[in-house]
LOFI-12724 format. One record per atom (N, C-alpha, C, CB): residue in one letter; x, y, z; atom name. Coordinates in Angstrom, 2 decimals, decimal comma, padded with zeros to 5 digits. Glycine has a CB too. Layout:
// LOFI-12724
+---------+---------+---------+---------+-------+
! residuo !    east !   north !      up ! atomo !
+---------+---------+---------+---------+-------+
!       A !       X !       Y !       Z !    CA !
...
+---------+---------+---------+---------+-------+
END
This chain:
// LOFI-12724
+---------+---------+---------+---------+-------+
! residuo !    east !   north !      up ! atomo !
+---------+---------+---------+---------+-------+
!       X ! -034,76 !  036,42 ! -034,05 !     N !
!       X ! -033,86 !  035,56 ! -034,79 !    CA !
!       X ! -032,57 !  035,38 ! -033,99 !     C !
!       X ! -033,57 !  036,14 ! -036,21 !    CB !
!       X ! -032,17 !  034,09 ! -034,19 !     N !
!       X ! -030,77 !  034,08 ! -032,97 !    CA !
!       X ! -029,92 !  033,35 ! -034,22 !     C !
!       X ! -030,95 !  032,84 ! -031,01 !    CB !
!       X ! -028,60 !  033,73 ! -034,40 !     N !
!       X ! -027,31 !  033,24 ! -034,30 !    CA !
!       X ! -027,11 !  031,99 ! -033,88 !     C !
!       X ! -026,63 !  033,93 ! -033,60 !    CB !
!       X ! -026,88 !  030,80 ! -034,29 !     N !
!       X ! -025,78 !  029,97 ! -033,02 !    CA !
!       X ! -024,40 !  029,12 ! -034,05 !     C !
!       X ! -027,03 !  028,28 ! -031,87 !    CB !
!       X ! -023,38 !  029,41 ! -033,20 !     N !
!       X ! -021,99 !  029,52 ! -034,48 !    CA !
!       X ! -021,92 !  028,08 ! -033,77 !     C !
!       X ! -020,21 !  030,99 ! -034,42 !    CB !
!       X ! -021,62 !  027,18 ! -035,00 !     N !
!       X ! -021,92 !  025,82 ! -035,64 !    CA !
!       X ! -020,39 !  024,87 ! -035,69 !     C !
!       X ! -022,62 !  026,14 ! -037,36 !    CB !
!       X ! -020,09 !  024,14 ! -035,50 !     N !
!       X ! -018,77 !  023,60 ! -035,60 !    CA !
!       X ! -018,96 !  022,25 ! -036,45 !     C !
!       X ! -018,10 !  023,35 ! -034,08 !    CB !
!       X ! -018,73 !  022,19 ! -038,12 !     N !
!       X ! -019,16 !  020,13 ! -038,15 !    CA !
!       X ! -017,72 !  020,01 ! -038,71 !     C !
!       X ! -020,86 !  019,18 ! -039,62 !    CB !
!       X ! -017,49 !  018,86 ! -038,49 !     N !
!       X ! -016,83 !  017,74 ! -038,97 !    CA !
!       X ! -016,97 !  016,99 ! -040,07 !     C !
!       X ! -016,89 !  017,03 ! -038,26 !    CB !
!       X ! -016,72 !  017,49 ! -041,40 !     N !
!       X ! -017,49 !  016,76 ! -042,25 !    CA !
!       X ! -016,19 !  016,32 ! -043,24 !     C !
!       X ! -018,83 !  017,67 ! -042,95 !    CB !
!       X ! -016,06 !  014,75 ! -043,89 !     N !
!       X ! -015,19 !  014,68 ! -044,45 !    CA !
!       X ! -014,57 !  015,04 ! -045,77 !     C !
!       X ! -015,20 !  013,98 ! -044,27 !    CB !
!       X ! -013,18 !  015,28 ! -045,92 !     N !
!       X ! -012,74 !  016,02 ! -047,44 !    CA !
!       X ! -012,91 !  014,55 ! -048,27 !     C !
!       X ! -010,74 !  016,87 ! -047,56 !    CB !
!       X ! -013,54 !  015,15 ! -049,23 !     N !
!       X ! -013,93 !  013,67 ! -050,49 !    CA !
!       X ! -012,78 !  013,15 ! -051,14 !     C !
!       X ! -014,96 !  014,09 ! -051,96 !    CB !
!       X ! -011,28 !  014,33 ! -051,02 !     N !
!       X ! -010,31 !  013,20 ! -051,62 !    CA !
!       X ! -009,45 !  012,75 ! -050,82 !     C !
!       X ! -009,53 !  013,56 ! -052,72 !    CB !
!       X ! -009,26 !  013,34 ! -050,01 !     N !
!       X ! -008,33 !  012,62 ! -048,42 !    CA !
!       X ! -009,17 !  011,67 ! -047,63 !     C !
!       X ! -007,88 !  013,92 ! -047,08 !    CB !
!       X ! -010,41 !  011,95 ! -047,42 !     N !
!       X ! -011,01 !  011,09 ! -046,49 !    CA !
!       X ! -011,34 !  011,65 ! -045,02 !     C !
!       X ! -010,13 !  009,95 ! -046,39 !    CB !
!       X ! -010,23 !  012,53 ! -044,72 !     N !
!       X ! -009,70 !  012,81 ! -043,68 !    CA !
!       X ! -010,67 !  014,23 ! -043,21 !     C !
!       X ! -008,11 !  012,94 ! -043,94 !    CB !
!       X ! -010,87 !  014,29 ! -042,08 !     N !
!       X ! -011,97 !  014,85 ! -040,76 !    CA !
!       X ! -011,79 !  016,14 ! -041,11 !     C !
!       X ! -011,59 !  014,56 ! -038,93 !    CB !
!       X ! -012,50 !  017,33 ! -041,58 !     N !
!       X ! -012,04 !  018,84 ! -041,91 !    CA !
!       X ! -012,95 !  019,55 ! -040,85 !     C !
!       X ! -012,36 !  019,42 ! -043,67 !    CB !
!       X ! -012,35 !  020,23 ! -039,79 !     N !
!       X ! -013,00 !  021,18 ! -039,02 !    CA !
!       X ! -013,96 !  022,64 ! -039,77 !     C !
!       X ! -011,79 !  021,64 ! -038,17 !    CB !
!       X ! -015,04 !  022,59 ! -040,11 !     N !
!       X ! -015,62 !  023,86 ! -040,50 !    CA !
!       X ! -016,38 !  024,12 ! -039,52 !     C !
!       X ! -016,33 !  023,95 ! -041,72 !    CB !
!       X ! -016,44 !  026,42 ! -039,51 !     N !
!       X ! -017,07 !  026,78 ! -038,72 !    CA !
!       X ! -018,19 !  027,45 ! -039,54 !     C !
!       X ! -016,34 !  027,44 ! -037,83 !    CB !
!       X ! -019,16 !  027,21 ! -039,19 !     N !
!       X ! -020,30 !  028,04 ! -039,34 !    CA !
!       X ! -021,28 !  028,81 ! -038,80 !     C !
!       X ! -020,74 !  027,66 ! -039,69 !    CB !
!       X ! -022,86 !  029,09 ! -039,13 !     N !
!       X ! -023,77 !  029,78 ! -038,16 !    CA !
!       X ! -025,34 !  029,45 ! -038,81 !     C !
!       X ! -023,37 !  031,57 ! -038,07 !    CB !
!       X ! -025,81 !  028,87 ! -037,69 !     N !
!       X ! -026,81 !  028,60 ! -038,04 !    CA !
!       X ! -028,00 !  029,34 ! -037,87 !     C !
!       X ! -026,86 !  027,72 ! -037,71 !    CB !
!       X ! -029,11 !  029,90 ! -038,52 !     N !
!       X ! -029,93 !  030,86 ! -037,89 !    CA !
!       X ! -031,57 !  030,38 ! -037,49 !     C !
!       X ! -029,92 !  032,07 ! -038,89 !    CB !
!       X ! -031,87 !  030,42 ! -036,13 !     N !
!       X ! -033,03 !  030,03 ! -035,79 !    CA !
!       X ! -034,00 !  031,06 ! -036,18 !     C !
!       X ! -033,06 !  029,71 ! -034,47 !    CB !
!       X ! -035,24 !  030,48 ! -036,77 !     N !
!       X ! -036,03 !  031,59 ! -037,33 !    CA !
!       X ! -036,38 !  032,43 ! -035,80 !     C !
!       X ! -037,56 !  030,94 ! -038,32 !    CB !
!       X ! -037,00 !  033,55 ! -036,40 !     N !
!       X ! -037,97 !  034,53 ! -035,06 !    CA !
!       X ! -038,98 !  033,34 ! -034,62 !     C !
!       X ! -039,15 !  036,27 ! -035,80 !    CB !
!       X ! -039,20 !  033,44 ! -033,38 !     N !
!       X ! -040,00 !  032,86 ! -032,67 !    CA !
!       X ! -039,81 !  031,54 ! -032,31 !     C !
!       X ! -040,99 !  033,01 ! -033,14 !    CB !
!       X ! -038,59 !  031,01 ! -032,81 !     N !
!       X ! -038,27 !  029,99 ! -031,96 !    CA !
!       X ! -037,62 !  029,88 ! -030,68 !     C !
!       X ! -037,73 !  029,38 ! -032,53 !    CB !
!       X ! -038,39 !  028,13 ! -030,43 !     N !
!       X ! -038,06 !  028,29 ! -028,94 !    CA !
!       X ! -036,39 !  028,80 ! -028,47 !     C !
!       X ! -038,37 !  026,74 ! -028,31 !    CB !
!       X ! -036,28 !  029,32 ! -027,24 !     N !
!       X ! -035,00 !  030,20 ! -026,55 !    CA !
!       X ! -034,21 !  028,79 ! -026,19 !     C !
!       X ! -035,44 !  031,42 ! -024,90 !    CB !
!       X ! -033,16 !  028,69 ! -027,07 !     N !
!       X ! -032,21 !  027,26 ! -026,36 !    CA !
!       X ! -030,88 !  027,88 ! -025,39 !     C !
!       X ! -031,32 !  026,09 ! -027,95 !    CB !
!       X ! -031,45 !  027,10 ! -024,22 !     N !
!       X ! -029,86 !  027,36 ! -023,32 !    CA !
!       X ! -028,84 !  027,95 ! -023,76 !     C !
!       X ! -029,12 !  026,25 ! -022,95 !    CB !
!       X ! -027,83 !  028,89 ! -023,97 !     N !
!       X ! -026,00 !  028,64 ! -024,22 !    CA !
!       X ! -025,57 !  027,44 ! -023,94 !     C !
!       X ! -024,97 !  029,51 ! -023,30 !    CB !
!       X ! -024,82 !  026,71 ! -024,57 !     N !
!       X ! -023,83 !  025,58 ! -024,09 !    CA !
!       X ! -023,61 !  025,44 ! -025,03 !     C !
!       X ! -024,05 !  024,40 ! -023,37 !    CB !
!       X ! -023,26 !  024,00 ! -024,86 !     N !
!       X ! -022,78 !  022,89 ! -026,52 !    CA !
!       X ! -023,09 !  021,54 ! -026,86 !     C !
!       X ! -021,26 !  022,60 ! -026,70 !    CB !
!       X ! -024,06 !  021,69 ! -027,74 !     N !
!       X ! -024,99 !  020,47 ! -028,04 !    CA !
!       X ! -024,40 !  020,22 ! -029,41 !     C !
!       X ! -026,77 !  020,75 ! -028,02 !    CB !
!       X ! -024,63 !  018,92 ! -029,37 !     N !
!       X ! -024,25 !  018,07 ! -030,81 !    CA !
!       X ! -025,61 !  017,94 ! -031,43 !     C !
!       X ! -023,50 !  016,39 ! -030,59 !    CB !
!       X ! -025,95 !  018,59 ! -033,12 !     N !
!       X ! -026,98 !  018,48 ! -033,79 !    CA !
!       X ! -027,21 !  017,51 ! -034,42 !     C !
!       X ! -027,12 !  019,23 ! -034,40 !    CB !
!       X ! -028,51 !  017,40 ! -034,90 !     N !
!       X ! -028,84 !  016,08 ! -035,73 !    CA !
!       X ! -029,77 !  017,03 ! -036,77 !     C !
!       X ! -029,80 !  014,57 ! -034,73 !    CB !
!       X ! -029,24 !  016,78 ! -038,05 !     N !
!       X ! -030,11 !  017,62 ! -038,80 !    CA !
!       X ! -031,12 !  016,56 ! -040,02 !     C !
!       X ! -028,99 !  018,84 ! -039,60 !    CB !
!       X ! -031,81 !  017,10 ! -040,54 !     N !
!       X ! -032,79 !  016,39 ! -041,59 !    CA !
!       X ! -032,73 !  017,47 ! -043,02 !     C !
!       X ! -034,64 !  016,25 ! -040,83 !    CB !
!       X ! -032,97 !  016,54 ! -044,21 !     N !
!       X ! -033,06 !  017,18 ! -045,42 !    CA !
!       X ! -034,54 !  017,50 ! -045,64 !     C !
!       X ! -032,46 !  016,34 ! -046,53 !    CB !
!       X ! -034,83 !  019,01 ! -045,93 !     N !
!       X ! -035,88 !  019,11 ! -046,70 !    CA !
!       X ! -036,09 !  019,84 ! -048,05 !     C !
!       X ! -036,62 !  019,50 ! -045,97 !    CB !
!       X ! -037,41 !  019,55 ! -048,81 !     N !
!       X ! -037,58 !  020,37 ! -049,28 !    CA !
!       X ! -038,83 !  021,06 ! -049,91 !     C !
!       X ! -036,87 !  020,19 ! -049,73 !    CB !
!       X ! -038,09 !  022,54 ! -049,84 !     N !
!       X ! -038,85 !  023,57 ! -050,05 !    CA !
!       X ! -040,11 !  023,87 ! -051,36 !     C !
!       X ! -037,85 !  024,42 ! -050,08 !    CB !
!       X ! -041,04 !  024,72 ! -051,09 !     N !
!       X ! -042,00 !  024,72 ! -052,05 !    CA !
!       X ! -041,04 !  025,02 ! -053,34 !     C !
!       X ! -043,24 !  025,82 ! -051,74 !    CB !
!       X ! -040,08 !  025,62 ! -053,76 !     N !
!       X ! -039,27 !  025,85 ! -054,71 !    CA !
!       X ! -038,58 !  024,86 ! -055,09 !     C !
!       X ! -038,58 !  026,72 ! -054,49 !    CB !
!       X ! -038,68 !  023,78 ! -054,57 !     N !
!       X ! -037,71 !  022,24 ! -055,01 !    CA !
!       X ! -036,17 !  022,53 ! -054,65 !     C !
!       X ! -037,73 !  021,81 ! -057,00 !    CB !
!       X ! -036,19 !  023,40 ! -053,52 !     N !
!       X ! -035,02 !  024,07 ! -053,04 !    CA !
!       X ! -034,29 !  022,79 ! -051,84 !     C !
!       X ! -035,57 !  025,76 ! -052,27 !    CB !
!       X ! -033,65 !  022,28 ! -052,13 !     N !
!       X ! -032,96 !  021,50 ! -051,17 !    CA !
!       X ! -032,14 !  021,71 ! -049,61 !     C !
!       X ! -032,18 !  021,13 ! -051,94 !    CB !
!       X ! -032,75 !  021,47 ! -048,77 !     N !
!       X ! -031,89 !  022,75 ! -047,76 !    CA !
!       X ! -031,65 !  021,39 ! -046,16 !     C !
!       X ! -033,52 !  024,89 ! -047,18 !    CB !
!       X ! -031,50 !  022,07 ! -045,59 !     N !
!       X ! -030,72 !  021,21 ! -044,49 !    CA !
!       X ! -032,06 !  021,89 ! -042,95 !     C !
!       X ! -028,35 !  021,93 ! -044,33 !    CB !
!       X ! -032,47 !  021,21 ! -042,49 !     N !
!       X ! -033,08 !  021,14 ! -041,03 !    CA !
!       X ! -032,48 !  021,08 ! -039,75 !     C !
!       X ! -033,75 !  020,18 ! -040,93 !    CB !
!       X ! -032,67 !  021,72 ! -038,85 !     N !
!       X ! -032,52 !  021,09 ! -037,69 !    CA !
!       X ! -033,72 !  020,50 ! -036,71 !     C !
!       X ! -031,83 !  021,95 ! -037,07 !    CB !
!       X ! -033,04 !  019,15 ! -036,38 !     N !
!       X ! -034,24 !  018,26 ! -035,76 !    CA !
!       X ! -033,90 !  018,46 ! -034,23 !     C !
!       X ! -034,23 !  016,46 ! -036,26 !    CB !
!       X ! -033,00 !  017,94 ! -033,82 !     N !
!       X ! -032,68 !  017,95 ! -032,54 !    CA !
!       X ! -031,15 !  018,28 ! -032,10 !     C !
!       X ! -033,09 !  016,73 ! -032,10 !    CB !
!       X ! -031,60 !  018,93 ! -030,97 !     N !
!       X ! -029,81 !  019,32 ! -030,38 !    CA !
!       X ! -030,14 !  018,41 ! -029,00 !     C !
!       X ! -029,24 !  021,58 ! -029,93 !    CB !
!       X ! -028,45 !  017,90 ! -029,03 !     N !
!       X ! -028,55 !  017,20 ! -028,14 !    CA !
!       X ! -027,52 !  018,13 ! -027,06 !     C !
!       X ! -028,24 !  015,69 ! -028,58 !    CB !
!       X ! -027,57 !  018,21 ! -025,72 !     N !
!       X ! -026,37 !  018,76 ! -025,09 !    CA !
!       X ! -025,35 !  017,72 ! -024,66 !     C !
!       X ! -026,75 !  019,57 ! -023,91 !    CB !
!       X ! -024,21 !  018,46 ! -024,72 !     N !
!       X ! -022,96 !  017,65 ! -024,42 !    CA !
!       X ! -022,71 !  018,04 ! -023,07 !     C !
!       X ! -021,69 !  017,92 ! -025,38 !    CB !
!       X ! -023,45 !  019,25 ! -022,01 !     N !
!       X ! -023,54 !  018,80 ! -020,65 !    CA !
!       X ! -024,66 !  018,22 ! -020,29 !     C !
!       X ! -023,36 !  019,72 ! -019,80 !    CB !
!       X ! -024,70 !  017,20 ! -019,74 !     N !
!       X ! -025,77 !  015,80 ! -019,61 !    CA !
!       X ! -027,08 !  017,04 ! -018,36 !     C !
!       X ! -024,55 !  013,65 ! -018,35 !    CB !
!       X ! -026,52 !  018,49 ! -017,96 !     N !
!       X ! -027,62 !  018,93 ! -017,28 !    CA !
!       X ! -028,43 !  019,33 ! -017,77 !     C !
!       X ! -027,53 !  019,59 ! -016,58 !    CB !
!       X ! -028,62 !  019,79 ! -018,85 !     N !
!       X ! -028,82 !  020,32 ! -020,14 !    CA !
!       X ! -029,93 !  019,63 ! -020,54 !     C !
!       X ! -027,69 !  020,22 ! -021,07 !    CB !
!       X ! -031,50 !  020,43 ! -020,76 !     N !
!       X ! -032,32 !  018,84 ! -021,91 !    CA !
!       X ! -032,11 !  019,36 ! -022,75 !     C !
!       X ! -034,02 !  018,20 ! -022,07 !    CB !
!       X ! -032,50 !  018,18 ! -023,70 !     N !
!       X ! -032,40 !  018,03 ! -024,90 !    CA !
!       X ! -033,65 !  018,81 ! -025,79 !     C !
!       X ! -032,29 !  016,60 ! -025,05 !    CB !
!       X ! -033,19 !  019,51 ! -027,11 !     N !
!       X ! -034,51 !  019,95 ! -028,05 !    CA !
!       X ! -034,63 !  019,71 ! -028,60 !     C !
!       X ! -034,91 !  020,69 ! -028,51 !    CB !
!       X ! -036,38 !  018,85 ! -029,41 !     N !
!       X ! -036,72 !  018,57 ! -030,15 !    CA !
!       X ! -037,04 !  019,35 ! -031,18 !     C !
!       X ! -037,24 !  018,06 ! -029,81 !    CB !
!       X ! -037,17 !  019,42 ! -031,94 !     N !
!       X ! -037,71 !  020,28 ! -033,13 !    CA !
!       X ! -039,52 !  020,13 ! -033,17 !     C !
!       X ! -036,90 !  019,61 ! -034,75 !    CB !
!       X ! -040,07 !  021,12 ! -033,48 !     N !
!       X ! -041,64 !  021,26 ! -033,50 !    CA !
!       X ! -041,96 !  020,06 ! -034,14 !     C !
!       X ! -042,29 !  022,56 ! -034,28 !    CB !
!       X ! -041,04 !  020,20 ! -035,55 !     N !
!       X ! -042,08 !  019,58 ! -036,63 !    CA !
!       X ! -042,05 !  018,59 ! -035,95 !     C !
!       X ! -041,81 !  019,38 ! -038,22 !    CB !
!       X ! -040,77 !  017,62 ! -035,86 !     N !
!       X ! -040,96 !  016,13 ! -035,13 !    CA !
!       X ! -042,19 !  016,08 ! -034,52 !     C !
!       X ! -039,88 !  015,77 ! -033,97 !    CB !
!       X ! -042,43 !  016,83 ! -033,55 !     N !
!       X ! -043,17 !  016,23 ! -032,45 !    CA !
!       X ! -044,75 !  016,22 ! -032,96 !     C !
!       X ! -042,91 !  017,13 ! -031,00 !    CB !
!       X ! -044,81 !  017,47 ! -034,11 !     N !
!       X ! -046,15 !  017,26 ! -034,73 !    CA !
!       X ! -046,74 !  018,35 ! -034,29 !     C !
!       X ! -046,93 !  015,99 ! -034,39 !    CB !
!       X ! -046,47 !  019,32 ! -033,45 !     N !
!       X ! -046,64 !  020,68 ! -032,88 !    CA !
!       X ! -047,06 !  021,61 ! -034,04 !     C !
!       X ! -045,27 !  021,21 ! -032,18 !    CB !
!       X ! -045,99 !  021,83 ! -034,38 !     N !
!       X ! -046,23 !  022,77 ! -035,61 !    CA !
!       X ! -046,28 !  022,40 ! -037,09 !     C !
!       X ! -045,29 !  023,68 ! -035,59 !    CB !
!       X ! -047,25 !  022,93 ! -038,36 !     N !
!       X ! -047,30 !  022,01 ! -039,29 !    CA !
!       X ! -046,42 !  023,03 ! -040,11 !     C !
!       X ! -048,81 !  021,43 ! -039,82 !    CB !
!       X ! -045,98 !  022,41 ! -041,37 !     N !
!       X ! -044,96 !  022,76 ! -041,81 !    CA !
!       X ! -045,39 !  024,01 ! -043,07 !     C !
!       X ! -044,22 !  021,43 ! -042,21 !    CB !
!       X ! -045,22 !  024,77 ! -043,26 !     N !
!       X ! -045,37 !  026,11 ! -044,07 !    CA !
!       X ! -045,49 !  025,40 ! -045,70 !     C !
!       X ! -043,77 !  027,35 ! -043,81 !    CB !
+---------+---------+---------+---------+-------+
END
């Protein structure tokens, strides 16, 4: 299981205005090993056999262009979903 501490930008609903939150996101065991750096995420809503509403990650993109990019299993159709 890995750690990776999360930075979004998400806006305050009565100002409007850009609020820096930090967070941490946790990759299950056995996922693939992503570089260190700093990639900008793209996440997806799912939900769970419990009608549990929860947040995905699809793809990280890196913000050093040497860096590839990771897709997420499910996208690609790799792995089927639990």
């Amino acid at each position: 299981m890995y750690v990776c501490q999360c930075i979004a930008y998400p806006l305050d609903p009565e100002t409007g205005a850009e609020v820096i939150r930090v967070g941490e996101l946790i990759l299950p065991k056995g996922h693939v090993v992503i570089p260190p750096g700093d990639y900008d995420g793209e996440f997806g809503i799912v939900v769970g056999y419990d009608k549990q509403i929860g947040g995905q990650l699809v793809r990280l993109i890196p913000r050093n262009k040497s860096t590839a990019s990771y897709v997420s299993p499910e996208k690609t159709g790799q792995v089927k979903p639990a």
